[in-house]
C-alpha positions as CSV (number, residue, x, y, z in Angstrom):
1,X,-31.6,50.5,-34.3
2,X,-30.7,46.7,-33.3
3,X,-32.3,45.4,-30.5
4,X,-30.3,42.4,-29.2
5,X,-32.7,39.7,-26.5
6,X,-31.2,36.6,-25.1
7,X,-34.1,33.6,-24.4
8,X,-33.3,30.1,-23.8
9,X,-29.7,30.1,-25.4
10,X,-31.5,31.7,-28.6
11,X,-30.1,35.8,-29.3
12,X,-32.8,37.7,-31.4
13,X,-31.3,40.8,-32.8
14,X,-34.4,42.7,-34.5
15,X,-33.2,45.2,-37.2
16,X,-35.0,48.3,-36.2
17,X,-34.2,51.3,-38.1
18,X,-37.1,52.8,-40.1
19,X,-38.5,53.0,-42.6
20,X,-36.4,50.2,-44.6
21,X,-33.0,49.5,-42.1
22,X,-30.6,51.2,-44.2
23,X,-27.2,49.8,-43.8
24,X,-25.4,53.2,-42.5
25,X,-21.8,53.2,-41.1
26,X,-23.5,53.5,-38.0
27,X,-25.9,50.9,-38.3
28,X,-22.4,49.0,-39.0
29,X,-21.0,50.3,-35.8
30,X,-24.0,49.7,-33.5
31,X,-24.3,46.0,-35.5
32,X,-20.3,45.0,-34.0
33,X,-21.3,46.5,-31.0
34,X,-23.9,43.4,-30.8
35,X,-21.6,41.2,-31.8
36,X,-19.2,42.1,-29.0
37,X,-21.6,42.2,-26.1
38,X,-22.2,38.4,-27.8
39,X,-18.3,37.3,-27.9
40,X,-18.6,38.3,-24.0
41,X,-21.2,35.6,-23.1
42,X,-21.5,31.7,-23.4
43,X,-25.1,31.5,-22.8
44,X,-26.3,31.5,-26.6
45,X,-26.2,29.5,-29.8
46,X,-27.9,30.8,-32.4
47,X,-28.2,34.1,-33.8
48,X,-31.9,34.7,-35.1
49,X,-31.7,37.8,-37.0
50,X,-35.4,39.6,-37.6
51,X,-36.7,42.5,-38.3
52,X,-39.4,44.9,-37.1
53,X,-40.1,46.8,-39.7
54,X,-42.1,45.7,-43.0
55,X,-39.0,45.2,-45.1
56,X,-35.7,42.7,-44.0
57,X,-33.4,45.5,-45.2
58,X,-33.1,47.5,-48.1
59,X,-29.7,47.8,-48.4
60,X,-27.1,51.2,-48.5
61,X,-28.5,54.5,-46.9
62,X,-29.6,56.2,-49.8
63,X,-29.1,59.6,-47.7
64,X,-25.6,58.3,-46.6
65,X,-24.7,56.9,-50.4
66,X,-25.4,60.7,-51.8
67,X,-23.4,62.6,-49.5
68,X,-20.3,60.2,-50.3
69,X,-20.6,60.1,-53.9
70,X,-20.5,63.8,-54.0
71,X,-17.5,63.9,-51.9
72,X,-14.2,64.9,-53.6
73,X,-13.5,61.7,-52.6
74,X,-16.2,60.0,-53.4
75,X,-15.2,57.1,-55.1
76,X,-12.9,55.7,-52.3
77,X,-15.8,56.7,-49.8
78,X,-18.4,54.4,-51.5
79,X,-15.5,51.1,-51.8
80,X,-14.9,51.9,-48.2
81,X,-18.4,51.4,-47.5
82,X,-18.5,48.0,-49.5
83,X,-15.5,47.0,-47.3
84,X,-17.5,47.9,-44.5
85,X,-20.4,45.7,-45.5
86,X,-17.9,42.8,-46.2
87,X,-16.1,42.9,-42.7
88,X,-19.8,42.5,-41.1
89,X,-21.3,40.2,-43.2
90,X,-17.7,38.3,-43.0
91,X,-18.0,38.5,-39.1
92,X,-21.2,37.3,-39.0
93,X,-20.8,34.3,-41.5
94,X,-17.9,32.6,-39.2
95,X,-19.4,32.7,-36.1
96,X,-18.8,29.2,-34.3
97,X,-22.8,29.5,-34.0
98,X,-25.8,29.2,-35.6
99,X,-27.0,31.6,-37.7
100,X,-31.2,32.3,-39.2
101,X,-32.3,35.2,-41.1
102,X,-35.8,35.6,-40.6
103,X,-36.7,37.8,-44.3
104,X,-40.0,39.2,-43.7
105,X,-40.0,41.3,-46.0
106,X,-37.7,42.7,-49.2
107,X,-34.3,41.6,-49.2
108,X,-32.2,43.4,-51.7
109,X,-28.9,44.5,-52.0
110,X,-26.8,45.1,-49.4
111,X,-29.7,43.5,-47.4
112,X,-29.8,40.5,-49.0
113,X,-26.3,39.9,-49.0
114,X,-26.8,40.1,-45.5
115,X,-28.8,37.2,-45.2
116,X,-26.3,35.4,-47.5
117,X,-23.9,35.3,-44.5
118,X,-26.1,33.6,-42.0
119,X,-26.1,30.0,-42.1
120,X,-30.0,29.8,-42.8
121,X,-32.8,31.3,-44.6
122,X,-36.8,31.3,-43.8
123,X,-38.6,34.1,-46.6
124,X,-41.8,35.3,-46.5
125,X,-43.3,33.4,-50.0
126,X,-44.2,37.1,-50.8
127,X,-40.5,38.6,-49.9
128,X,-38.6,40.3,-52.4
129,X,-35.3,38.7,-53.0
130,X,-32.5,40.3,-55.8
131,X,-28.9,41.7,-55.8
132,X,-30.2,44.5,-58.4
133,X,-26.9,46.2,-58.7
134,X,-25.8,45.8,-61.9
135,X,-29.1,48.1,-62.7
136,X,-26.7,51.2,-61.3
137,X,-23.4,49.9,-63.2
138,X,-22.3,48.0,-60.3
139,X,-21.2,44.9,-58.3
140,X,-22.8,43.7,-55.4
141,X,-20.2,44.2,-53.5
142,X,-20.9,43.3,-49.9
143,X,-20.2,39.9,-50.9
144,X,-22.7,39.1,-53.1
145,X,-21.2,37.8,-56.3
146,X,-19.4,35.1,-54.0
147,X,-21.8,34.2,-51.4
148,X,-24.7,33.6,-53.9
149,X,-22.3,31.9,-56.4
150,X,-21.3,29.3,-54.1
151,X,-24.7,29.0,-52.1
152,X,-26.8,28.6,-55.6
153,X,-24.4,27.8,-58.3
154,X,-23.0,29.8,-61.1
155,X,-25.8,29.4,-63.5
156,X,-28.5,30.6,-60.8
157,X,-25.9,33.3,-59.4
158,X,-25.3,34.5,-63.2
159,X,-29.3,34.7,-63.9
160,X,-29.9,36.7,-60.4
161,X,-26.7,38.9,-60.9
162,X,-26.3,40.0,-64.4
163,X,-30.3,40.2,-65.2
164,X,-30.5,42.1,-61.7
165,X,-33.4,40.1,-61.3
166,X,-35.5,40.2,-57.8
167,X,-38.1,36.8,-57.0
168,X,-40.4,36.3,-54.8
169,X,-39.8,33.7,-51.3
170,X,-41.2,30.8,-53.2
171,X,-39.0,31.1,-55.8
172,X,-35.9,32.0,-54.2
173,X,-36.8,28.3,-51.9
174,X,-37.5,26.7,-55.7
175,X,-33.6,28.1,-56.6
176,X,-31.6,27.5,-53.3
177,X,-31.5,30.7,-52.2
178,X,-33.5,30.4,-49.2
179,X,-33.9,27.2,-47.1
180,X,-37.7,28.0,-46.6
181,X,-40.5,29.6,-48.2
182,X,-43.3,30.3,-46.0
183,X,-46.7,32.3,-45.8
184,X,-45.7,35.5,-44.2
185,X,-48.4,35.9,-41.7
186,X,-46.9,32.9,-40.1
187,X,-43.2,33.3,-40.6
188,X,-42.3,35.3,-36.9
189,X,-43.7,31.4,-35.1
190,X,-42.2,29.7,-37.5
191,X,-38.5,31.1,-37.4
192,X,-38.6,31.6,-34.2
193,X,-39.4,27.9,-33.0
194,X,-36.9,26.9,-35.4
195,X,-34.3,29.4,-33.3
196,X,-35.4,27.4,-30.6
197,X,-35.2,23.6,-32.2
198,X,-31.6,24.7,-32.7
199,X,-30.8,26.0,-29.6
200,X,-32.0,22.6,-28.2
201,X,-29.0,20.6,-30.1
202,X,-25.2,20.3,-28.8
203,X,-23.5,23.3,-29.0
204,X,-20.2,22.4,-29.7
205,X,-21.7,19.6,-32.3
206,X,-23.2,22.6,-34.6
207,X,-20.2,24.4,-34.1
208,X,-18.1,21.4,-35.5
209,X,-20.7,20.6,-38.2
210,X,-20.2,24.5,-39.6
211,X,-16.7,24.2,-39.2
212,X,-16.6,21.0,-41.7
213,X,-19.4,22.3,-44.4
214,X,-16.9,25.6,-44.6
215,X,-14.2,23.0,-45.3
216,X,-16.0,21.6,-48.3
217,X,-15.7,25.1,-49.8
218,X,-12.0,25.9,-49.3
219,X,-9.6,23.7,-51.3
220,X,-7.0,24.7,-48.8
221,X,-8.8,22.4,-46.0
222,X,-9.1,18.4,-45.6
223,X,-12.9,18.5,-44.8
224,X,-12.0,14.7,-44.2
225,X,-9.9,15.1,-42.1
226,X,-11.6,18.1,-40.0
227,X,-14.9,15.6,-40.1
228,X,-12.1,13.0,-38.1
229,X,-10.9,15.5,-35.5
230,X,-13.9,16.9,-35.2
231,X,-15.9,13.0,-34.1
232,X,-12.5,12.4,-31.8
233,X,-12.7,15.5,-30.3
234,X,-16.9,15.3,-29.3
235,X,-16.7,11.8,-28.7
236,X,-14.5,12.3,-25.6
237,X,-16.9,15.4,-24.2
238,X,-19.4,14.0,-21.5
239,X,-22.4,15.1,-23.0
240,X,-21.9,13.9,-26.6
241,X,-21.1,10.5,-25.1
242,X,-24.4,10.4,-22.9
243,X,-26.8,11.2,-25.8
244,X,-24.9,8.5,-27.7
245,X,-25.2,6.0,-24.6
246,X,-28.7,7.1,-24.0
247,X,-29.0,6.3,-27.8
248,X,-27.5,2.9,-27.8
249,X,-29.4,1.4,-24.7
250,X,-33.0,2.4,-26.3
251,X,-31.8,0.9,-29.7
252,X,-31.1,-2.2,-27.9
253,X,-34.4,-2.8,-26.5
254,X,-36.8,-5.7,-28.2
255,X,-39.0,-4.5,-29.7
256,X,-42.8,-4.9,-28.3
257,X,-45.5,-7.0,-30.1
258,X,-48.9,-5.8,-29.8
């Protein structure tokens, strides 16, 4: 269902429920197991999320959404579900590291808000991309409506969300949706040795560097002041101040004539 590998400080965790990787509550479950057996090990820094199937994710089980909406109860069962989706997709999004979803393929709903709580986007340029919700008289719920307001805008947020419109990879790179658009028979090399530039950079620099772009979001937080803290604190760790030594010296050399 999610099949978590660790390679070189990068953890690939391949969605892997056909047909389409339903969101289920126990692809929910099985999802914060992952994240656990992470939490429990220092030996990663970003978090490429794939998938091995032809579609990114679909969404809500459609087998799962039926049996709770015929439930006497039904209408508590399918909030509890959104709520479900938003504690993930909440999880996910504050994790000190680096985050990549890797959209091979559709995107929608609950599976694109998905990607809308990782920190960066590569899409197929023929990926299907939408929150099509309001289409069944609903919200995208998962997070949606606030994720893709403040990633895009409100004008590009309102023309995805209230038309229920769905674009292609290039477009959703053309409207800031998606950091990258690329061709998708190249997309598995191409996310993945981006996984691995990251993994390559200081830890404990791209965990302060999240920390202070959340910042500029919240009104309640001194992104100024966090961008301070944060350069005093990695200053004084040893490896921060060799790369900036190592820096310094090779800046200082003349410069050869030919």
């Amino acid at each position: 269902m999610l099949e978590l590998v660790l390679h070189e400080r990068v953890a690939c965790l391949t969605l892997e429920r056909p047909p389409v990787n339903a969101i289920s509550s126990e692809w929910l479950a099985t999802f914060h197991r992952r994240l656990d057996e992470l939490s429990r090990r220092d030996d990663w820094q970003v978090l490429h999320l794939r998938s091995s199937q032809k579609v990114f994710c679909a969404g809500a089980d459609l087998g799962e959404m039926r049996q709770r909406f015929a439930a006497l109860d039904g209408v508590e069962a399918m909030v509890e579900t959104a709520g479900a989706m938003q504690r993930l997709f909440a999880r996910i999004e504050a994790l000190p590291q680096v985050t990549l979803a890797e959209i091979g393929g559709a995107a929608l709903g609950g599976g694109f808000e998905l990607a809308l709580a990782c920190d960066l986007r590569m899409a197929a340029a023929e990926a299907k991309l939408g929150l099509p919700e309001v289409r069944l008289g609903l919200v995208p719920g998962a997070g949606g409506t606030q994720r893709l307001t403040r990633l895009a805008g409100r004008a590009t947020a309102s023309r995805m969300i209230l038309g229920g419109e769905t674009v292609d990879g290039t477009t959703a790179a053309a409207l800031g949706l998606v950091q990258w658009a690329v061709p998708g028979s190249e997309i598995a090399v191409r996310a993945a040795r981006k996984a691995q530039e990251l993994a390559e950079l200081p830890a404990s620099a791209l965990a302060a560097c999240k920390a202070c772009i959340a910042a500029a979001g919240d009104p309640s937080r001194d992104g100024f002041a966090e961008e301070i803290a944060a350069s005093r604190q990695l200053y004084g760790e040893a490896p921060t101040r060799e790369r900036v030594r190592a820096f310094l010296s090779r800046s200082a050399q003349p410069a050869r004539v030919s």
